[in-house]
C-alpha positions as CSV (number, residue, x, y, z in Angstrom):
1,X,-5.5,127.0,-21.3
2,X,-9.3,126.6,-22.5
3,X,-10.6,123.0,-23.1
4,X,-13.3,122.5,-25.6
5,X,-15.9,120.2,-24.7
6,X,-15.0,117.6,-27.0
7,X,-11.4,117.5,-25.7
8,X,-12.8,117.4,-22.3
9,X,-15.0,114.4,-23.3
10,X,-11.8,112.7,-24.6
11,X,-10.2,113.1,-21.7
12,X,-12.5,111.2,-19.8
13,X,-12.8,108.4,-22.5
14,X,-9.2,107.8,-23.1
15,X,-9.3,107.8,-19.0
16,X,-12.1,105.2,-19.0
17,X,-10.6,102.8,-21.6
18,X,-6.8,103.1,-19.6
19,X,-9.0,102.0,-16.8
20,X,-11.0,99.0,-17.7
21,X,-7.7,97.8,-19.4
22,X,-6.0,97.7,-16.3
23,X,-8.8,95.8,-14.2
24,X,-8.7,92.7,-17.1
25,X,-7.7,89.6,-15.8
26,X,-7.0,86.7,-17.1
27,X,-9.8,83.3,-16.7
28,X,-9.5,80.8,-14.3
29,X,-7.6,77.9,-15.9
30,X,-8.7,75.6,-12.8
31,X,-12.7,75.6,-13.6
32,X,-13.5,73.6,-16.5
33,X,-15.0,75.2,-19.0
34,X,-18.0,72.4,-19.9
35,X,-18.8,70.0,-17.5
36,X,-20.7,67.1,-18.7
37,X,-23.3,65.5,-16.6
38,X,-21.9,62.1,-17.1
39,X,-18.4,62.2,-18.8
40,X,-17.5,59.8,-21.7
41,X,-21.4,58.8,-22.0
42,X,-22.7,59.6,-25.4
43,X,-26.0,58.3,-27.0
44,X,-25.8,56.1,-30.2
45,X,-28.7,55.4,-32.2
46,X,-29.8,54.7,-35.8
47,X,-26.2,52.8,-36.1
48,X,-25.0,49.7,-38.8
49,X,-23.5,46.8,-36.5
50,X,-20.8,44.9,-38.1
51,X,-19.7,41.3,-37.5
52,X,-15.7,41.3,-36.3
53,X,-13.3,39.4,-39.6
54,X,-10.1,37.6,-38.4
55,X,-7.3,40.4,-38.3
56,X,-9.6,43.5,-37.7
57,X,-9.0,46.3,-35.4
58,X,-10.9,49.0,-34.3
59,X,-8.5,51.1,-35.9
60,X,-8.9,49.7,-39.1
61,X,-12.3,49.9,-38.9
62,X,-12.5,53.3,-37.6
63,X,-10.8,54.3,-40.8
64,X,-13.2,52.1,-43.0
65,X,-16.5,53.2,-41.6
66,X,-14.6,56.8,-41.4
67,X,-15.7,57.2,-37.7
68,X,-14.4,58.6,-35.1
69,X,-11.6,56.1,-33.4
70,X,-12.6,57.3,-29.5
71,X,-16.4,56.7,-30.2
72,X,-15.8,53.2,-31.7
73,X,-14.2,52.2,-28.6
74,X,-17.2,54.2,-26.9
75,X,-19.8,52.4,-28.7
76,X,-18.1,49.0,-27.7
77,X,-16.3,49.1,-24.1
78,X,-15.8,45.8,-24.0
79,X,-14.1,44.9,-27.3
80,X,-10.3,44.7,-27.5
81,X,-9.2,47.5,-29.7
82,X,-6.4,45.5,-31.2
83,X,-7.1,42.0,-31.0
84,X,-11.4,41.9,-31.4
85,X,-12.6,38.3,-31.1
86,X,-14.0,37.5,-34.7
87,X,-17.5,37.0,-35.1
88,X,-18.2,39.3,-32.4
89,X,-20.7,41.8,-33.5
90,X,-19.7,45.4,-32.8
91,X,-21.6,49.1,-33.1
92,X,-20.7,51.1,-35.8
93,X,-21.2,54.7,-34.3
94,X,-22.4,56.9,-37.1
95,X,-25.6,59.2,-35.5
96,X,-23.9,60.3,-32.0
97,X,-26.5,62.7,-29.6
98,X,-23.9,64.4,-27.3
């Protein structure tokens, strides 16, 4: 049986491609993909500030502002999410540098 060169070339490309398939493996799920270089640290700047009302939450307010609820509690760590003293004035994070 006479192989053409083209069929010959198939050969080995088909081979090749069976090949590589095999050798695939799957990622580490151990290493983190992005590691920061100081985790939950984010930058704020350029942001309103907003004095705390009687009955306010920083749920209500992430809503309000239409922030982000995480970087609210970011902006201020030591506010009480769900009972914020009133008259307390608090970040409103709207520019965030990650």
């Amino acid at each position: 049986m006479k192989f053409h060169n083209f069929e010959i070339s198939l050969l080995f490309v088909l081979f090749y491609i069976t090949l590589g398939t095999c050798q695939v493996k799957e990622p580490d799920k151990s290493a983190p993909l992005f590691t920061p270089l100081i985790p939950n640290k984010f930058i704020y700047f350029e942001n309103p500030s907003y004095v705390l009302q009687e009955n306010d939450t920083l749920v209500d307010l992430a809503v309000q502002f239409k922030v982000g609820y995480y970087h609210l509690i970011l902006a201020n760590p030591k506010i009480d999410p769900w009972i914020p003293p009133p008259g307390k004035k608090i970040i409103i994070p709207k520019k965030i540098l990650i």
